[in-house]
C-alpha positions as a LaTeX table, in Angstrom:
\begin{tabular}{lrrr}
\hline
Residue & $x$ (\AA) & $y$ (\AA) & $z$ (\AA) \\
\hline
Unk1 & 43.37 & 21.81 & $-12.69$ \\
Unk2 & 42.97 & 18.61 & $-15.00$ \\
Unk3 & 40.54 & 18.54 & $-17.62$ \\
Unk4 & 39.58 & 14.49 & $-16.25$ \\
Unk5 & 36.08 & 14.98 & $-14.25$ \\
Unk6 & 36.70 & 13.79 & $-11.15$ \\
Unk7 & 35.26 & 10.32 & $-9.67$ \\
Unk8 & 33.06 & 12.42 & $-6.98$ \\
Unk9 & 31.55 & 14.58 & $-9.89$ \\
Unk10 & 31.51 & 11.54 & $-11.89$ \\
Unk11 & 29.34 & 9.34 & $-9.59$ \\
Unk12 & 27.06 & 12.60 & $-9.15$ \\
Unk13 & 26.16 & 12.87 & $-12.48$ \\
Unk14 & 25.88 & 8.88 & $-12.32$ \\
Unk15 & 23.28 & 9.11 & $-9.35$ \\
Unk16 & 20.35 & 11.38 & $-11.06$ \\
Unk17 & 20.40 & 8.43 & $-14.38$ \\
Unk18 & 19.97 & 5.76 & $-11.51$ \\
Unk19 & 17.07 & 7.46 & $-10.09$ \\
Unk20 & 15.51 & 7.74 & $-13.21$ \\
Unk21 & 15.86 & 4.10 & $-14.17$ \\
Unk22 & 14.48 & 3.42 & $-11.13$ \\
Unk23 & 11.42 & 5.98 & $-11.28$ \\
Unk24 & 10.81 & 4.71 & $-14.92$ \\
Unk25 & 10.91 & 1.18 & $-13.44$ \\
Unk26 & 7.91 & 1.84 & $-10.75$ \\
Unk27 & 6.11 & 3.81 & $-13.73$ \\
Unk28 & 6.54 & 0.82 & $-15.86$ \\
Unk29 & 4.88 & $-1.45$ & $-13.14$ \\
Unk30 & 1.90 & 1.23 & $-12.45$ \\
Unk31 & 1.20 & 0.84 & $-15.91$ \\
Unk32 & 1.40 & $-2.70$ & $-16.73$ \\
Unk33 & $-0.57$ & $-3.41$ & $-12.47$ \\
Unk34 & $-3.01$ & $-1.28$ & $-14.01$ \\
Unk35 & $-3.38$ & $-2.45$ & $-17.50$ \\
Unk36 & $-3.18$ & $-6.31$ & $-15.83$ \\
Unk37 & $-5.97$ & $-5.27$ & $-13.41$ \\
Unk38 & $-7.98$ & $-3.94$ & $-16.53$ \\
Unk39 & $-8.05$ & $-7.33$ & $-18.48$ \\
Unk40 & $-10.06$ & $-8.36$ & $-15.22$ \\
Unk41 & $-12.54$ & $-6.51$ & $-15.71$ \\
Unk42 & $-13.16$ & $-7.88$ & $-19.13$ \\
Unk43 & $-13.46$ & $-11.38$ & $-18.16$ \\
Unk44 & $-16.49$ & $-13.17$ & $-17.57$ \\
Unk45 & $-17.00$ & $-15.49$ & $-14.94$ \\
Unk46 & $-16.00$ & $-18.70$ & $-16.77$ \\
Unk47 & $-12.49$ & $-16.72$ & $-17.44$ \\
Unk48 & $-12.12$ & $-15.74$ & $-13.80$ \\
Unk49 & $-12.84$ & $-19.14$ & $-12.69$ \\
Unk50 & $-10.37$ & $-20.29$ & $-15.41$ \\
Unk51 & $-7.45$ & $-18.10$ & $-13.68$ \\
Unk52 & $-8.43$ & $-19.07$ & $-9.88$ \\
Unk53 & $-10.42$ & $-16.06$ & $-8.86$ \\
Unk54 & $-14.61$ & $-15.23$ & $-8.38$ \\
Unk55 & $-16.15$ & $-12.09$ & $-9.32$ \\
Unk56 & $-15.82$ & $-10.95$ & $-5.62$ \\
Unk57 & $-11.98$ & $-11.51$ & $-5.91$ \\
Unk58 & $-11.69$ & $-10.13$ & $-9.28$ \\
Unk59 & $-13.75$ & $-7.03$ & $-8.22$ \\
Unk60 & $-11.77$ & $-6.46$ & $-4.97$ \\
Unk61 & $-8.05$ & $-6.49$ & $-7.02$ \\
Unk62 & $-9.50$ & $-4.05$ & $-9.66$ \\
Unk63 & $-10.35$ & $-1.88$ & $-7.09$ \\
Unk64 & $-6.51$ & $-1.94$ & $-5.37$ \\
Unk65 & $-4.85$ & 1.37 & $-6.23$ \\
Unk66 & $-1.78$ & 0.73 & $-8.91$ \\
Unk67 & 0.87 & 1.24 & $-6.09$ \\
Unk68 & $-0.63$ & $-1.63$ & $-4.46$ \\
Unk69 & 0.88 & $-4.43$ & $-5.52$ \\
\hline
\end{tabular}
């Protein structure tokens, strides 16, 4: 048997660092939809109004949960 890893063993190895670019991707955005959706909340209405949104609005996105975006 050669000592060269195979391309099927190759690509499996390969697929476990794709999922977790892609599961520190949709952490990344949780954090910054959340962190976003905080600043919000620290605006008073003159900022809100500033950005295009009313307290109502402004209320309702902080509420969202962080996977919806």
């Amino acid at each position: 048997m050669s000592a060269c890893t195979s391309p099927s063993t190759a690509a499996t190895r390969a697929a476990p660092a794709r999922t977790h670019g892609v599961w520190f991707a949709w952490l990344a955005r949780m954090v910054r939809t959340v962190s976003t959706r905080g600043h919000l909340a620290e605006m008073d209405d003159r900022m809100l109004r500033d950005v295009g949104l009313d307290p109502i609005e402004a209320r309702r996105e902080m509420m969202r949960k962080p996977w919806d975006v």
